[in-house]
C-alpha positions as CSV (number, residue, x, y, z in Angstrom):
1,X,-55.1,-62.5,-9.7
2,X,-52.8,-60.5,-7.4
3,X,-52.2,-57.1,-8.5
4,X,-48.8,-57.7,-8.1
5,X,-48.7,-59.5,-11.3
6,X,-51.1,-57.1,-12.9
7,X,-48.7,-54.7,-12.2
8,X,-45.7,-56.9,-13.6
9,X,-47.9,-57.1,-17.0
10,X,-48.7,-53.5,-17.3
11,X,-44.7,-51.9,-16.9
12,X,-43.8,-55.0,-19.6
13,X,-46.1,-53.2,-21.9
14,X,-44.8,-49.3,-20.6
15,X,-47.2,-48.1,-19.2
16,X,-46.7,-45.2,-17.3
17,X,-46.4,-45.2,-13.4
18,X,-49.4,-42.7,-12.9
19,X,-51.7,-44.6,-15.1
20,X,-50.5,-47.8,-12.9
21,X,-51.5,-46.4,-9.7
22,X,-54.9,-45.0,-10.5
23,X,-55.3,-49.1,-11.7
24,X,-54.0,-49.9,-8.5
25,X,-56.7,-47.4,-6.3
26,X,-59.4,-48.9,-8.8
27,X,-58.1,-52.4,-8.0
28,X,-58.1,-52.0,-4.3
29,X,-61.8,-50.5,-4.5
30,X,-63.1,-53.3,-6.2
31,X,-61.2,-55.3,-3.9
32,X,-62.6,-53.4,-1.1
33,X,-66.4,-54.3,-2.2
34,X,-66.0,-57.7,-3.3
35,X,-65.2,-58.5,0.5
36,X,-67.9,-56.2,1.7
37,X,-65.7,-54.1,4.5
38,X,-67.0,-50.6,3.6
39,X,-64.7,-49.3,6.3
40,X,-61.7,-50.7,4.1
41,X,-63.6,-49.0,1.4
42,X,-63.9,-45.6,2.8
43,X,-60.5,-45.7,4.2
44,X,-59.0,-46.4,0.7
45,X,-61.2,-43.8,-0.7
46,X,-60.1,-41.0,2.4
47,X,-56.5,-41.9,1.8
48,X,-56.2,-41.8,-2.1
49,X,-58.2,-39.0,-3.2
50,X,-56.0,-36.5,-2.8
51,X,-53.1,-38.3,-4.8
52,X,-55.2,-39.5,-7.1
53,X,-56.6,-36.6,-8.4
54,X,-53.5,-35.2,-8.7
55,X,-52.7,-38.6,-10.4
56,X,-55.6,-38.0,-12.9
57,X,-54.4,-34.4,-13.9
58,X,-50.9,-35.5,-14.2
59,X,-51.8,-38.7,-16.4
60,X,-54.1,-36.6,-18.4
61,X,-51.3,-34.1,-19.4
62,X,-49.4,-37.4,-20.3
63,X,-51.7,-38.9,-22.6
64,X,-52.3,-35.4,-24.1
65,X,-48.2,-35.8,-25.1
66,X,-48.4,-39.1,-26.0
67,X,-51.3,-38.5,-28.6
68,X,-49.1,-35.3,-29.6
69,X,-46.1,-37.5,-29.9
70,X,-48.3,-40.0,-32.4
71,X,-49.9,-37.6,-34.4
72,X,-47.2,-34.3,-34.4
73,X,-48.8,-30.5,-35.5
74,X,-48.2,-29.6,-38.9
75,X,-45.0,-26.9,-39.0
76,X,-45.4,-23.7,-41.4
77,X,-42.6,-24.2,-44.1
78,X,-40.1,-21.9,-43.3
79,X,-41.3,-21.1,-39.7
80,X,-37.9,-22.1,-37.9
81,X,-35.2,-19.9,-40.4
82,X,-32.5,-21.0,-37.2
83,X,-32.0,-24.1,-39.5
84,X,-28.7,-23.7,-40.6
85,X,-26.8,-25.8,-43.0
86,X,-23.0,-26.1,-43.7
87,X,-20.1,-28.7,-44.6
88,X,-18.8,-30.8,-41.7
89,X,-15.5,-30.3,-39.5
90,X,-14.0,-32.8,-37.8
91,X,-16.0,-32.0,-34.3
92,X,-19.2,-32.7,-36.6
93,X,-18.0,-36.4,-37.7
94,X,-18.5,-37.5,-33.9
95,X,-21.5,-35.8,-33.8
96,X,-22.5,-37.9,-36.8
97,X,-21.0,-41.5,-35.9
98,X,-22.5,-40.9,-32.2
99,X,-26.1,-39.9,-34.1
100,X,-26.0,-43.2,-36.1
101,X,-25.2,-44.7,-33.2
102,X,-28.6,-44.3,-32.1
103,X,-30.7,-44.5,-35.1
104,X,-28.9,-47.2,-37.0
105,X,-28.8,-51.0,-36.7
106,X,-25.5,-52.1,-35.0
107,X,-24.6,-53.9,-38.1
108,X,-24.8,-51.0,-40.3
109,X,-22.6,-48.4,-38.2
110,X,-19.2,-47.4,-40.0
111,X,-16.6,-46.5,-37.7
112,X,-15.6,-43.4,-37.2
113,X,-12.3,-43.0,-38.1
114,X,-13.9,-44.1,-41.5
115,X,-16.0,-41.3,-41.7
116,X,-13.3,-39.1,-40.8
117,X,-11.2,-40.7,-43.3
118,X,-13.6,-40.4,-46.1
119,X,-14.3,-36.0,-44.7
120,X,-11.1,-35.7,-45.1
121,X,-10.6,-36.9,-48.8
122,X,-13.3,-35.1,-49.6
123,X,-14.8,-32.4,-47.0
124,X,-18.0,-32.3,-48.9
125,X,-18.9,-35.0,-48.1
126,X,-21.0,-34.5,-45.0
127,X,-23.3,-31.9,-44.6
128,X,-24.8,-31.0,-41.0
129,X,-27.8,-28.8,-39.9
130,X,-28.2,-26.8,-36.8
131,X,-30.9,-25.0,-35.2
132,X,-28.8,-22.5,-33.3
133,X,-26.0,-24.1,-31.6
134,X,-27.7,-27.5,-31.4
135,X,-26.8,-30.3,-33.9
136,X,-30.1,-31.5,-35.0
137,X,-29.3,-33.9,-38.3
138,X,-27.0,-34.4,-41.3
139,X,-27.1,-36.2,-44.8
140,X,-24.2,-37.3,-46.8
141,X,-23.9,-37.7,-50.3
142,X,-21.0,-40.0,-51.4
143,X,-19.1,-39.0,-54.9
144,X,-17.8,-43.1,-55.7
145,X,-15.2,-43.4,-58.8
146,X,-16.4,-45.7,-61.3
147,X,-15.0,-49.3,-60.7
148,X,-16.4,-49.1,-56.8
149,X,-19.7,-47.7,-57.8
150,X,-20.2,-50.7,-59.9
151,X,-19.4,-52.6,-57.5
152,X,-21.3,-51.5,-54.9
153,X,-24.2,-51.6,-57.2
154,X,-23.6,-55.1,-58.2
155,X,-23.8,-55.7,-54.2
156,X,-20.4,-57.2,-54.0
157,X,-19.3,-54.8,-51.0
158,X,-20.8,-52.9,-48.3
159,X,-20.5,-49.0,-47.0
160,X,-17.8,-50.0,-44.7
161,X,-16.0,-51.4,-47.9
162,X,-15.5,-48.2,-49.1
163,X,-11.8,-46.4,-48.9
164,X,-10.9,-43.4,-49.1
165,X,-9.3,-44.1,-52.4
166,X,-12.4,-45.0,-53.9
167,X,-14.1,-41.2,-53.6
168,X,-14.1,-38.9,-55.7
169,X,-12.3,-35.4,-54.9
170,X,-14.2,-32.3,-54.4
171,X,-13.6,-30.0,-57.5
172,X,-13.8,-33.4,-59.6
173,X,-17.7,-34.2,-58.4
174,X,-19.0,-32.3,-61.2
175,X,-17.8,-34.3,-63.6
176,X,-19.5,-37.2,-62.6
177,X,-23.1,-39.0,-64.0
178,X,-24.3,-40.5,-60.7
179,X,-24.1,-40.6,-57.2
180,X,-24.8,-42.3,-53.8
181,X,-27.0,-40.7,-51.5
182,X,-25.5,-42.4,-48.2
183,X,-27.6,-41.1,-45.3
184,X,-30.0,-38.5,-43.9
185,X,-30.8,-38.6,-40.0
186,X,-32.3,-36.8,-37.9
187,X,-31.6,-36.2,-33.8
188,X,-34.1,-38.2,-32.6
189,X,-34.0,-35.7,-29.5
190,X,-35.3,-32.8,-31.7
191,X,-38.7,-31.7,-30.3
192,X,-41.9,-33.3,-32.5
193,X,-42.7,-29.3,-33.5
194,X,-39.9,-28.9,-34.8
195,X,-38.7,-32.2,-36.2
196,X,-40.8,-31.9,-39.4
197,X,-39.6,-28.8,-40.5
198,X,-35.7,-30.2,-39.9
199,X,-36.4,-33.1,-42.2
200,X,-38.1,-30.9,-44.5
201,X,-35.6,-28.5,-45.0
202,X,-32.6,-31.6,-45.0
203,X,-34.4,-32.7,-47.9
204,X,-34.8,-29.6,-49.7
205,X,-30.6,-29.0,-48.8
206,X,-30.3,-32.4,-50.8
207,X,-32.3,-31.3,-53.7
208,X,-30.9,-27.9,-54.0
209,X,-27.3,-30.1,-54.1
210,X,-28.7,-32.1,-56.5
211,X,-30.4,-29.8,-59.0
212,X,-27.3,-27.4,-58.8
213,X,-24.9,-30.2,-60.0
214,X,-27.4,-31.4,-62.7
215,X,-27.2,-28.3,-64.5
216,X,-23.4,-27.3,-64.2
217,X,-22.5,-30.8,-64.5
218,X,-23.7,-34.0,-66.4
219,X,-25.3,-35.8,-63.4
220,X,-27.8,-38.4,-64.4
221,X,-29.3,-40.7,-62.0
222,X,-29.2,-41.1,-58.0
223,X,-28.6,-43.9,-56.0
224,X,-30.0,-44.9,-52.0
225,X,-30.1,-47.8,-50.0
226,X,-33.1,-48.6,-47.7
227,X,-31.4,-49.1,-44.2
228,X,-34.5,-48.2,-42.4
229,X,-38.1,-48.6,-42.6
230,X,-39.4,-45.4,-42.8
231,X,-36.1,-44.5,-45.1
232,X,-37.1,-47.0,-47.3
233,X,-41.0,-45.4,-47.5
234,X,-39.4,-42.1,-48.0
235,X,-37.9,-43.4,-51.3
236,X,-41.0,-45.1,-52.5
237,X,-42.6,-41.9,-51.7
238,X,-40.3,-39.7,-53.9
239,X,-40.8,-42.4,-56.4
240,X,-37.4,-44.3,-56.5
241,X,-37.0,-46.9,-58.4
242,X,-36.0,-50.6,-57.0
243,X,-33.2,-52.0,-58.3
244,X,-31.8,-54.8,-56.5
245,X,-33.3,-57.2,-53.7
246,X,-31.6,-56.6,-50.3
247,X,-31.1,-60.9,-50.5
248,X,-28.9,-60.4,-53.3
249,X,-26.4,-58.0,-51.3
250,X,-23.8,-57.6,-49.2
251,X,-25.3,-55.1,-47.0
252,X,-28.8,-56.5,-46.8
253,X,-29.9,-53.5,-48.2
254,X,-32.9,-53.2,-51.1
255,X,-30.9,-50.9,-53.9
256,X,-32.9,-47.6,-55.3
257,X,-32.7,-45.7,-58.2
258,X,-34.0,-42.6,-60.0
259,X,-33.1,-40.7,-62.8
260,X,-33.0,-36.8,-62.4
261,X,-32.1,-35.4,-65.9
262,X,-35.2,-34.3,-66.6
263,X,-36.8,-33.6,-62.8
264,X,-36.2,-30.4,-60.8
265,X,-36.2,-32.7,-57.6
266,X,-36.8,-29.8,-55.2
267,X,-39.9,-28.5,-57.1
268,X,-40.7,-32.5,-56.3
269,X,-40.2,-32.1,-52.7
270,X,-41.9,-29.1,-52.4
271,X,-45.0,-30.6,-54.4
272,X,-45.0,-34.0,-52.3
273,X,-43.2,-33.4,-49.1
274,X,-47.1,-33.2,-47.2
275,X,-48.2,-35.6,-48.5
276,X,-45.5,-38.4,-47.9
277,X,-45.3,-36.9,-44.2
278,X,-48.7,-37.4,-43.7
279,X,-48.8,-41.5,-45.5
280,X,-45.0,-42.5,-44.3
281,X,-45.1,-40.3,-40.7
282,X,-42.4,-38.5,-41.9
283,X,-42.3,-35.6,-39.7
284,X,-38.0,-38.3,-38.9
């Protein structure tokens, strides 16, 4: 076997340049001694070692960050206060679309100008976190009127259904008994360190949203679809409920529930957040 096609196999599979020439200076050694030409041998050897050792140092560091990158240090609660939370603008709705964008399937991205649309029936809508200046994740939680929530529940229509006319208006959300937890993401550019503690404290933004309007208000239960993996573990985790069977919907979606009358949800995040990180990889 050439090592030209050893070295097709190994980039198919991503692995990285440095660890493909050290294989190749391995290759050509045992190449070297198979034919029995030590002077090939010691030429290789004479004209490599420099480069590879450098090689090895540099490919050691890498490995080091890739086994970081699997297996990402535990962050203090509350270490990074910079997290900042506040409502969307306009400027943050392209920020959002171009973040789902990335982190979305293609067939579950809503335009922007819907998003827009939706902000500006009810600026609420969207809420976006910073750490310092950089955008580093929102969630939305969507306030539906009655007849569309059922609907939506029902799995006759999908996110991108959803007009304008069909959300509630800010200072009438209190009024309502349920309501849709649309997405949470995450900049999938925010460094591992830190990317725990930005999901933690999104979550802990949603729950304080949440308890607040369950005791000024007569909210009941909470709604979320599954649109990723790890979202979906992240529900099953916080012990939602499974309603409907993606097969059965529009938005090919499996449907979750819980009821929050009687649960202070942040106390629940705070009590399981380490532990769902740790099973689900929730760290994103």
């Amino acid at each position: 076997m050439s090592f030209k096609s050893i070295k097709s196999f190994l980039e198919k599979i991503a692995i990285p340049i440095e660890i493909i020439a050290i294989i190749k200076f391995i290759y050509e050694v045992v190449e070297s001694i198979k034919s029995k030409e030590p002077v090939t041998l010691i030429y290789t050897i004479k004209t490599f070692a420099l480069p590879v050792g450098i090689l090895i140092i540099v490919t050691s560091f890498i490995i080091y960050l890739w086994i970081s990158r699997k297996k990402p240090p535990q962050v203090a609660l509350g270490e990074h206060k910079e997290i900042e939370f506040r409502y969307a603008n306009d400027e943050d709705i392209k920020k959002i679309y171009e973040l789902d964008s990335r982190v979305f399937k293609k067939r579950d991205i809503i335009k922007e100008e819907i998003f827009l649309n939706w902000h500006r029936k009810n600026n609420n809508i969207f809420t976006v976190a910073y750490f310092g200046e950089q955008f580093v994740g929102y969630y939305s939680i969507l306030p539906l009127k009655k007849s569309i929530f059922n609907k939506f529940l029902c799995g006759e229509i999908k996110e991108k259904d959803i007009t304008p006319d069909n959300i509630v208006e800010a200072k009438r959300v209190v009024r309502l008994t349920r309501l849709y937890l649309f997405s949470i993401a995450v900049e999938p550019e925010v460094p591992y360190i830190l990317k725990n503690e930005v999901s933690y404290k999104l979550f802990c933004n949603i729950a304080h949203c949440l308890d607040k309007q369950r005791k000024k208000g007569n909210l009941k239960k909470i709604y979320a679809t599954g649109a990723t993996k790890r979202g979906e573990n992240l529900l099953k985790g916080f012990k939602f409920t499974k309603i409907s069977e993606s097969k059965k919907r529009e938005d090919k979606h499996n449907l979750y529930e819980k009821e929050i009358s009687e649960v202070n949800i942040k106390d629940l995040i705070k009590t399981h957040w380490q532990r769902i990180a740790v099973e689900y990889g929730e760290k994103t």
